[in-house]
C-alpha positions as CSV (number, residue, x, y, z in Angstrom):
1,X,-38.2,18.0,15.8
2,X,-35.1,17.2,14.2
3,X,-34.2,15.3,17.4
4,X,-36.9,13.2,17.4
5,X,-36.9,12.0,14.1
6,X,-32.9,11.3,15.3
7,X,-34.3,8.8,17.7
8,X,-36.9,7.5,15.6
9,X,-34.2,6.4,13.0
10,X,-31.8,5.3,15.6
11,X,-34.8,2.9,16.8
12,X,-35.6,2.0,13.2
13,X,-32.1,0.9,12.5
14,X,-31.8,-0.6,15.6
15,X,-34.7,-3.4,14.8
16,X,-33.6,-3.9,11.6
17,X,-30.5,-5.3,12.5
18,X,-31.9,-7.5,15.5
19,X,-34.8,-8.3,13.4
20,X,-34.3,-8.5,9.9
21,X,-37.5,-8.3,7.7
22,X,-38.3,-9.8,4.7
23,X,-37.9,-7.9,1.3
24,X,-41.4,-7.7,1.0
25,X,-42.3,-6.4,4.2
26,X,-40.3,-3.9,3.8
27,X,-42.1,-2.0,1.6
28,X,-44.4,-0.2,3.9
29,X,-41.2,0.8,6.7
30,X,-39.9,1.9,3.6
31,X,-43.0,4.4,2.1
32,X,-43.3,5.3,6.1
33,X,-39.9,6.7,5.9
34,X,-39.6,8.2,3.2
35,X,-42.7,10.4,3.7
36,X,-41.5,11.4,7.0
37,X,-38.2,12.3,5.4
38,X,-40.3,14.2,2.8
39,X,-42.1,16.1,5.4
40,X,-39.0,17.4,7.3
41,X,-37.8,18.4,4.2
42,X,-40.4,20.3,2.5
43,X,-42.2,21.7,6.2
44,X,-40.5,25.4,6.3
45,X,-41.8,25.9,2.5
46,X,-45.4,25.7,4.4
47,X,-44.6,27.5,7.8
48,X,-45.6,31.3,8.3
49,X,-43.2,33.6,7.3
50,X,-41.7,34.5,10.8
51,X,-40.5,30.6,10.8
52,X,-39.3,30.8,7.0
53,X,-37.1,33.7,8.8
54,X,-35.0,31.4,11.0
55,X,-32.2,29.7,9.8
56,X,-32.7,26.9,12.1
57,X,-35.3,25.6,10.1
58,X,-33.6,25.2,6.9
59,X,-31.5,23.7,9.2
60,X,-33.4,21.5,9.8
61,X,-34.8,20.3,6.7
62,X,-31.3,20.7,5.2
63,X,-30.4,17.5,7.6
64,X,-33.7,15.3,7.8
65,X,-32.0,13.7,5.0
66,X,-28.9,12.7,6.5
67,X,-31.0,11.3,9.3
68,X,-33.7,9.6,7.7
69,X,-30.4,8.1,5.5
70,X,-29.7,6.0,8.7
71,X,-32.9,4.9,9.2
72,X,-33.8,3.7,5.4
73,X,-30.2,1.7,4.8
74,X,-30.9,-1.1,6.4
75,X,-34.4,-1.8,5.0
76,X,-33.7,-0.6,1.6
77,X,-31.0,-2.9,1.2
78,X,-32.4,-6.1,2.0
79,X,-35.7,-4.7,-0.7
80,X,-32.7,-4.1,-3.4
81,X,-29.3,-5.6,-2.6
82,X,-27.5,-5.0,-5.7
83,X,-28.8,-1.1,-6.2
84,X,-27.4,0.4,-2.7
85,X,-26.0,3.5,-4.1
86,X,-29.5,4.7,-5.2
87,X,-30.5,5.0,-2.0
88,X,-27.8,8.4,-1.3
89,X,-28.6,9.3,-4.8
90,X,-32.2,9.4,-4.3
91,X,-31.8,11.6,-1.1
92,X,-29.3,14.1,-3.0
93,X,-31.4,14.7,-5.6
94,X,-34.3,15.8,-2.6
95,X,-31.8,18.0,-1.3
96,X,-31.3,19.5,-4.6
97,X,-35.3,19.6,-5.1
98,X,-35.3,21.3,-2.1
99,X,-32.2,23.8,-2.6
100,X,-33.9,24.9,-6.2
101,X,-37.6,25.6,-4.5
102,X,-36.1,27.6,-1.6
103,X,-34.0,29.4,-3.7
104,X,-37.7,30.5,-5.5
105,X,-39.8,30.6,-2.3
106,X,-36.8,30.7,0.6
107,X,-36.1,32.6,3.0
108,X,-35.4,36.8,1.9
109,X,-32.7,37.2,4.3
110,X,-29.7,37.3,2.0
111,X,-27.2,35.9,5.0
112,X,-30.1,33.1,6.3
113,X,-30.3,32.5,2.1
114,X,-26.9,31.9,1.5
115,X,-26.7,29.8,4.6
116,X,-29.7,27.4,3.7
117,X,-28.2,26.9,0.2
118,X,-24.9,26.2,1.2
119,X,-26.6,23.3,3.6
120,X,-28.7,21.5,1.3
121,X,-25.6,22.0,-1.1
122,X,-23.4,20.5,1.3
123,X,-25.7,17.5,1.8
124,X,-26.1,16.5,-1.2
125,X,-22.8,16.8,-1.8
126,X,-22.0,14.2,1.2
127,X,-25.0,12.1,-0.5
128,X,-22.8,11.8,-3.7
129,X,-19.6,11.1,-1.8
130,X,-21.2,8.1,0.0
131,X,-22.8,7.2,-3.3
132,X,-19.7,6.3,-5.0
133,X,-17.9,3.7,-2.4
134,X,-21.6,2.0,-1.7
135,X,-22.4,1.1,-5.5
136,X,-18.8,1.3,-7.0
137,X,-15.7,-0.7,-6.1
138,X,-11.9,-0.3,-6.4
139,X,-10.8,1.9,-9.0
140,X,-14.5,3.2,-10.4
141,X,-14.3,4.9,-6.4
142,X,-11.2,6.9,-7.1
143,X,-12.2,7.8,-10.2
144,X,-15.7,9.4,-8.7
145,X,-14.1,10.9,-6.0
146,X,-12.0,12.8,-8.8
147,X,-14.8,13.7,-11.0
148,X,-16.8,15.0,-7.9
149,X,-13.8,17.2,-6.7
150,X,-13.2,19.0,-10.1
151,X,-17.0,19.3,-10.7
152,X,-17.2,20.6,-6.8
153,X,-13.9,23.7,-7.5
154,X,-16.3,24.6,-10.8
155,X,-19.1,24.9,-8.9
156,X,-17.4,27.1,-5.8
157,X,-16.6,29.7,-8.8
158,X,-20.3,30.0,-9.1
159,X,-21.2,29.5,-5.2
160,X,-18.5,31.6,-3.1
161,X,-18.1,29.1,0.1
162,X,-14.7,27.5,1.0
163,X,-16.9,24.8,2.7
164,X,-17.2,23.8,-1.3
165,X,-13.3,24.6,-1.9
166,X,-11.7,22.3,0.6
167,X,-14.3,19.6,0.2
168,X,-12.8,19.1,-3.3
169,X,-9.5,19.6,-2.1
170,X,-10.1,16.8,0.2
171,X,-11.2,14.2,-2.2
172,X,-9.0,15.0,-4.6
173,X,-6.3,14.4,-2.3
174,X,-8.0,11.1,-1.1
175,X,-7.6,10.1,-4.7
176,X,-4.1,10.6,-4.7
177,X,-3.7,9.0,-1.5
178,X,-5.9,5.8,-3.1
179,X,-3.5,5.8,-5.8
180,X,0.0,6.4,-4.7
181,X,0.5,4.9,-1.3
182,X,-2.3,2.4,-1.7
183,X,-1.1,-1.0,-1.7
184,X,-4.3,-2.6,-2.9
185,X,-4.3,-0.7,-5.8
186,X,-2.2,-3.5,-8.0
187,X,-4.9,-5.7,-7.7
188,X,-7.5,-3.2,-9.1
189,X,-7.9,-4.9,-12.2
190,X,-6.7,-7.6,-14.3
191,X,-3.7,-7.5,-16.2
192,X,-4.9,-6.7,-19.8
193,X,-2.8,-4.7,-23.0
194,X,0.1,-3.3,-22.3
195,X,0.2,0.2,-21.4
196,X,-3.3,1.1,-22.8
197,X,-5.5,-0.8,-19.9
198,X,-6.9,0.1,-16.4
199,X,-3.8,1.7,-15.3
200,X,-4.2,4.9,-17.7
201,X,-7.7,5.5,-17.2
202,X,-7.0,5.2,-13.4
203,X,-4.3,7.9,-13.0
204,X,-5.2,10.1,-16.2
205,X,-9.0,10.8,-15.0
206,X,-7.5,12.1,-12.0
207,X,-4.8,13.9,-13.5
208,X,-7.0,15.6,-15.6
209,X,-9.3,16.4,-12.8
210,X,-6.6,17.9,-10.9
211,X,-5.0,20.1,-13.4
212,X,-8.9,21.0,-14.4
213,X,-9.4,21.8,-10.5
214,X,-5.9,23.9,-10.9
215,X,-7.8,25.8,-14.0
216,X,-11.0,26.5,-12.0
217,X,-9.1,27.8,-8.5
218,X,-7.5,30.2,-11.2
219,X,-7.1,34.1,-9.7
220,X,-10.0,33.3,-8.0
221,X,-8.1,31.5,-4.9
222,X,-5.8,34.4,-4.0
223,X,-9.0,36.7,-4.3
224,X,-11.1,34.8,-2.1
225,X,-9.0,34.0,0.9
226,X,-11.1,34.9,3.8
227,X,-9.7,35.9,7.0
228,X,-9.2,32.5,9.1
229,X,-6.9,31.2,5.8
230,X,-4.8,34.2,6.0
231,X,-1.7,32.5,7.6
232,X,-2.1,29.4,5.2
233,X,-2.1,31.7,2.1
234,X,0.3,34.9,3.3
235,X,-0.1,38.2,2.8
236,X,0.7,38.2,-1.2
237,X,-2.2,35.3,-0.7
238,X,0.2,32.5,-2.6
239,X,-2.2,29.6,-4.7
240,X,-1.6,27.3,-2.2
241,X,-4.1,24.8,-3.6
242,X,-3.4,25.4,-7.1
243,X,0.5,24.4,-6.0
244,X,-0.6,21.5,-4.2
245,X,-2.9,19.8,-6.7
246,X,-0.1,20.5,-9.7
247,X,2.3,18.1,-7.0
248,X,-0.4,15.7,-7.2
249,X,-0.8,15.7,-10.6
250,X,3.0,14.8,-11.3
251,X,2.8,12.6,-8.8
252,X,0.3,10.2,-10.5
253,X,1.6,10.6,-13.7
254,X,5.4,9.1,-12.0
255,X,3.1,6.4,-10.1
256,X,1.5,5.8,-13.1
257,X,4.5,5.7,-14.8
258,X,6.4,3.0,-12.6
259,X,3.4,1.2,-12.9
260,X,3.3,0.9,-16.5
261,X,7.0,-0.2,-16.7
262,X,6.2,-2.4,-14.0
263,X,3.1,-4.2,-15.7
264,X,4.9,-4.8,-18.8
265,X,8.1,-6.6,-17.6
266,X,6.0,-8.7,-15.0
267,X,6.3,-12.3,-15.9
268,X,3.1,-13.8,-14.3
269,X,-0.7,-13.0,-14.2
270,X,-0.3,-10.0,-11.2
271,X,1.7,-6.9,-11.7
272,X,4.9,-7.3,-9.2
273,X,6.8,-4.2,-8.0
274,X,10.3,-6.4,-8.4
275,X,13.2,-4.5,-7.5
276,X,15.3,-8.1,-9.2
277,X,17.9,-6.7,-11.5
278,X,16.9,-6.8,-15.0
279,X,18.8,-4.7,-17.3
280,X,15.9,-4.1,-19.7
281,X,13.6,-3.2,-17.2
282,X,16.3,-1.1,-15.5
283,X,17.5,0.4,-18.5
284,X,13.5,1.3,-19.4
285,X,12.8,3.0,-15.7
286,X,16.3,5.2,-15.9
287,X,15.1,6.4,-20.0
288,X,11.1,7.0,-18.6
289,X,12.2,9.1,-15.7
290,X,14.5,10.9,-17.6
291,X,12.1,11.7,-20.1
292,X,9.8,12.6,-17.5
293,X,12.3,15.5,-15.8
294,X,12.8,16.5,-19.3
295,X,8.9,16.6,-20.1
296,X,8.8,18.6,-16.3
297,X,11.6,21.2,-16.9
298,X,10.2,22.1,-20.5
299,X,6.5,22.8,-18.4
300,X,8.5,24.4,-16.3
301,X,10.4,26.7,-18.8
302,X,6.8,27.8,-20.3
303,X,5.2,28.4,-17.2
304,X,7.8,30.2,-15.5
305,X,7.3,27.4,-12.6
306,X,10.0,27.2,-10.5
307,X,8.4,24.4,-8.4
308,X,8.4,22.3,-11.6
309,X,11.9,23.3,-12.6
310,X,13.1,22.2,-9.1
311,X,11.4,19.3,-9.2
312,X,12.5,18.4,-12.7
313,X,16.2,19.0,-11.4
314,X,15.4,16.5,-8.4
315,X,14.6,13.7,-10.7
316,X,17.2,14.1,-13.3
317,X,19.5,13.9,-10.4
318,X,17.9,10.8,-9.1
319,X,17.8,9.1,-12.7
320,X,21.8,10.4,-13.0
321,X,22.7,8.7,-9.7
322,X,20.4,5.4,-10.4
323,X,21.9,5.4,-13.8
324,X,25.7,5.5,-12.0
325,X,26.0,3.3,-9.0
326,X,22.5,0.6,-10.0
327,X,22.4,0.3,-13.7
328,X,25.8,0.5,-15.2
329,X,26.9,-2.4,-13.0
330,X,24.5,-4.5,-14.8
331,X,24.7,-3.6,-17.5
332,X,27.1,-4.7,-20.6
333,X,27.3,-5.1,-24.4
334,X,24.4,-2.4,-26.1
335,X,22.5,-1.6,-23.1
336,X,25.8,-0.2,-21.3
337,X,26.4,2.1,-24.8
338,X,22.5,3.4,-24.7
339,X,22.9,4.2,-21.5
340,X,26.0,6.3,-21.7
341,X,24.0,7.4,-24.8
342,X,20.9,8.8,-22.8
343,X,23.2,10.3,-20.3
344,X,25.1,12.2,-22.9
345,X,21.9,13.3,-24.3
346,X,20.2,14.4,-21.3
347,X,22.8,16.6,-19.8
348,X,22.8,18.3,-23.4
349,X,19.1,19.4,-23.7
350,X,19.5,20.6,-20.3
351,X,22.0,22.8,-20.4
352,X,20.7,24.4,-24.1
353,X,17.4,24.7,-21.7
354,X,18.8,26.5,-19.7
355,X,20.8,28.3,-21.6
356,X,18.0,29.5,-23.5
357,X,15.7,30.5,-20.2
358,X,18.5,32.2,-18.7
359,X,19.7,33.9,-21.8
360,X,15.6,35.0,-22.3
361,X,15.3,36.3,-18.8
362,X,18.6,38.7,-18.8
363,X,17.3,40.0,-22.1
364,X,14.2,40.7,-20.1
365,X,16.0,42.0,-17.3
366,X,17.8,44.6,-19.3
367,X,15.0,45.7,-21.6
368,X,13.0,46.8,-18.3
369,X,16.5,48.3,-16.4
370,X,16.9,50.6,-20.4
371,X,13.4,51.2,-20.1
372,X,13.3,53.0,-16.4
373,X,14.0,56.9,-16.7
């Protein structure tokens, strides 16, 4: 069945690019479709019980929706041009119709069960993806993508499928991608206030959603590992995803970082990534990342993170070395003394850091080695 509606799509797409109907005669093609759609969809709920036992038809009506999707594009966007994305949203909320009644009326099977909801889950799910880059545009799509990955990681603590898991993983990680090695991504909006404008509502969402993502993944990662993930998470079964969306997160916040800097000493109507020397500017991006691998080794300190007190490290080094050998030959009169300033002051809250963490962890270390018998 499922095959022929495949063809029947195929066909219907097919004509509607060759022939391209008017918007008003496509009305009936599209109230044809849809109630074949509907009937793939809602069939097992009326088929005797030895069918309702299969898990080839929920299957089945899991995926008439993906199908009939290819079919009822073409003709629903020539009836409604500027409301594309309703057309996924539509089908997703069927799927989740669907995934609510068979959870009532499904199959008993507790294996076919958790199989039938995890496929209409899963489809709507891919309805929502394909929602947001069909209706929205430039940032608006990263931003969806990272709402629908956090809400996706809250929902596998309800639903236990890594399907749900590393579906979330992957869109947050296409966010990051969109964000940090995208080079498009200057000309996502137009050049507004300084630092409060599109650039902090386009890296912070995602941030958030990240380090929300981290919260829901909790113990819950290590605990669910299922066999075939075993050599990704080892045998103490690591938070590998956890790790890997806290390296995004600091990521975007240094992206966004640069960016700001960058917006604010640009000179014309477009952000410019100028590597020009300009003391200032200079002078601005060597105090920010400072700050930053201050702001990171603190985190650190309080989580007991080594990643983050590496990392921190890394890029005080960096600043310490672009401080030395690009901005000090630049730079002359106050900017050269605030920079020998910042230095000075750096390299002082780091070592009392330190001091303190390592000075907290012997104490530690020698409280447990008096307390053994």
């Amino acid at each position: 069945m499922l095959a022929v509606a495949a063809g029947q799509a195929a066909q219907v797409w097919f004509r509607s690019e060759v022939d391209l109907p008017a918007p008003d005669a496509t009305t009936p093609l599209l109230a044809a479709l849809v109630g074949t759609v509907l009937f793939f969809v809602l069939w097992p709920f009326f088929a005797a019980p030895r069918l309702r036992a299969h898990r080839s038809t929920w299957y089945t009506a899991a995926l008439a929706p993906l199908v009939g999707f290819v079919a009822l594009y073409r003709p629903f966007e020539i009836a409604f041009p500027d409301a594309k994305g309703l057309l996924p949203i539509a089908l997703g909320a069927v799927s989740v119709g669907a995934l609510a009644a068979m959870r009532r009326v499904g199959p008993t099977a507790a294996d076919v069960r958790r199989s039938a909801t995890v496929w209409f889950a899963g489809v709507a799910i891919v309805f929502v993806s394909a929602a947001i880059p069909i209706q929205l545009e430039k940032q608006w799509i990263t931003i969806g993508w990272a709402v629908e990955g956090m809400a996706l990681l809250f929902l596998w603590r309800r639903l236990d499928h890594a399907g749900l898991k590393w579906v979330a993983f992957a869109l947050l990680a296409a966010t990051a991608t969109r964000l940090v090695v995208n080079p498009y991504v200057l000309e996502y909006g137009d050049r507004g206030a300084h630092i409060v404008n599109w650039l902090l509502y386009t890296y912070w969402v995602p941030v958030v959603a990240m380090l929300f993502g981290m919260r829901a993944l909790g113990s819950l990662e290590a605990e669910r590992v299922r066999d075939r993930e075993r050599l990704l998470y080892g045998k103490d079964g690591r938070p590998v995803l956890q790790v890997l969306l806290g390296a995004m997160a600091v990521a975007l916040v240094f992206a966004w970082l640069n960016l700001t800097i960058a917006d604010y000493f640009s000179p014309g109507r477009d952000i410019e990534l100028s590597f020009e020397r300009q003391p200032a500017k200079d002078l601005t991006t060597s105090i920010s990342w400072g700050a930053y691998a201050l702001m990171l080794l603190g985190l650190g300190v309080w989580r007991q993170s080594k990643g983050l007190r590496w990392t921190s490290l890394l890029l005080l080094v960096v600043t310490l070395l672009k401080l030395v050998f690009w901005d000090l030959s630049t730079l002359e009169g106050l900017y050269r003394v605030l920079s020998f300033l910042g230095l000075g002051v750096s390299l002082v809250i780091v070592s009392l850091v330190y001091q303190r963490f390592l000075s907290s962890k012997s104490v530690a270390a020698r409280a447990a080695h008096e307390g053994e018998p």
